[in-house]
C-alpha beads as a LAMMPS data file, in Angstrom:
LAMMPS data file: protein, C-alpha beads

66 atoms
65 bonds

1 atom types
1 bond types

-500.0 500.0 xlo xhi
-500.0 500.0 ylo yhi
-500.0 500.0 zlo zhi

Masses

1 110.0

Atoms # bond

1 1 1 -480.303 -321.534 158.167
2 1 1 -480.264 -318.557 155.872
3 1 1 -476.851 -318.079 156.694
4 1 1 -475.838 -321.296 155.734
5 1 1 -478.178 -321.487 152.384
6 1 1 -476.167 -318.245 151.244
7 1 1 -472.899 -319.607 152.385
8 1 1 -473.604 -322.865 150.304
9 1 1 -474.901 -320.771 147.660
10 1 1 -471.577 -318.896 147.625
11 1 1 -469.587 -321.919 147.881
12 1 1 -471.083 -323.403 144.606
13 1 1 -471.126 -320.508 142.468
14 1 1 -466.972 -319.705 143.478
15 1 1 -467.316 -316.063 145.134
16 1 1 -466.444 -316.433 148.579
17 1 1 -463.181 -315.925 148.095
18 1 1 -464.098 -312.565 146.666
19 1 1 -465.926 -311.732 149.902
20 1 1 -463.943 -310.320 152.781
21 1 1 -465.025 -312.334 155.929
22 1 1 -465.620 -309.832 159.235
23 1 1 -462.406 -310.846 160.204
24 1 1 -460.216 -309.120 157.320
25 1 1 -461.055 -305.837 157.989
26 1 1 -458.715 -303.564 159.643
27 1 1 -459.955 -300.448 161.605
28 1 1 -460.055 -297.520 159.617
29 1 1 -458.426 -293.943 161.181
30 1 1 -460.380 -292.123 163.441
31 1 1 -460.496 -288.752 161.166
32 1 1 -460.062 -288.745 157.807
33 1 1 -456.328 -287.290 156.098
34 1 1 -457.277 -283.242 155.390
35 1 1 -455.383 -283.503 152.756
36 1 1 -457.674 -285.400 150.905
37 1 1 -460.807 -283.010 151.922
38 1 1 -458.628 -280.445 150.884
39 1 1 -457.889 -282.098 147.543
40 1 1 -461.843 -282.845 147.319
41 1 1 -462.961 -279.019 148.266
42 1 1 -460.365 -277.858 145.161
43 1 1 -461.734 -280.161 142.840
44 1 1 -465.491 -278.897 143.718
45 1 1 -464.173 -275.432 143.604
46 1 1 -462.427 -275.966 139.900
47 1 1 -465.462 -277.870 138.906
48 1 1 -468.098 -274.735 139.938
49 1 1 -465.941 -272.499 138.571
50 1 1 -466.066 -274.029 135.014
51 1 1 -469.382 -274.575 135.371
52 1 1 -469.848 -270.942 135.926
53 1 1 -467.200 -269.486 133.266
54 1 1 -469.126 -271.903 130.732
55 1 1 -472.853 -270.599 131.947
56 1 1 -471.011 -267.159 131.306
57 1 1 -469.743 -267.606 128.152
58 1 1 -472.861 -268.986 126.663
59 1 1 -474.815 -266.075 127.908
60 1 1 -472.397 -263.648 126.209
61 1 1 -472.860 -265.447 123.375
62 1 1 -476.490 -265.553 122.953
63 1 1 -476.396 -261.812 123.802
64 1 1 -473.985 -260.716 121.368
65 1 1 -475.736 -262.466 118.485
66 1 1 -479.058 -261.448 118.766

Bonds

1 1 1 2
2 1 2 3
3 1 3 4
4 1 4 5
5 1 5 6
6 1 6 7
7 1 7 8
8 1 8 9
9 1 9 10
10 1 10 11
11 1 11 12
12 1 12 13
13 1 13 14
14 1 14 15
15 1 15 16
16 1 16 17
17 1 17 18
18 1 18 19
19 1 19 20
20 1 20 21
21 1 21 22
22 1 22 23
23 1 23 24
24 1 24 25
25 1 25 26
26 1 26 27
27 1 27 28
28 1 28 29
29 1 29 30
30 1 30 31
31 1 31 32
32 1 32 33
33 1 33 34
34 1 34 35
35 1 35 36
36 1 36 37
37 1 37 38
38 1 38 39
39 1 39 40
40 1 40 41
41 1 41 42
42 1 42 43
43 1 43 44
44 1 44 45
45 1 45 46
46 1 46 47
47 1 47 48
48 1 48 49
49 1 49 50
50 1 50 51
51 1 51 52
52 1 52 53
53 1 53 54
54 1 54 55
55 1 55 56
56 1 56 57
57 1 57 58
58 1 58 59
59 1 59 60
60 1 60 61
61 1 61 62
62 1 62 63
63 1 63 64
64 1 64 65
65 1 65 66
């Protein structure tokens, strides 16, 4: 009955077309594409490093003015 309430609810308000049914979904690949993690792990790794050249800098800073 819940279902159905939802499903009416849906129905009224125009977004069920928005919502993919069970039935659309195709199966996704059994491991996911290393290039991709690799892409991921370099972006982590550019981000930390910025992070740390930036940390550095600041503390150079600081130091060399007072």
């Amino acid at each position: 009955m819940r279902l159905f309430a939802l499903e009416l609810i849906f129905s009224l308000l125009d977004v069920r077309g928005h919502i993919p049914r069970f039935d659309d979904f195709r199966p996704a690949p059994a491991a996911p594409a290393p290039v991709g993690a690799a892409r991921v792990l370099a972006a982590l790794i550019a981000v930390l490093v910025g992070l740390s050249l930036a940390i550095w800098a600041a503390v150079r800073l600081a130091v060399h003015l007072f």
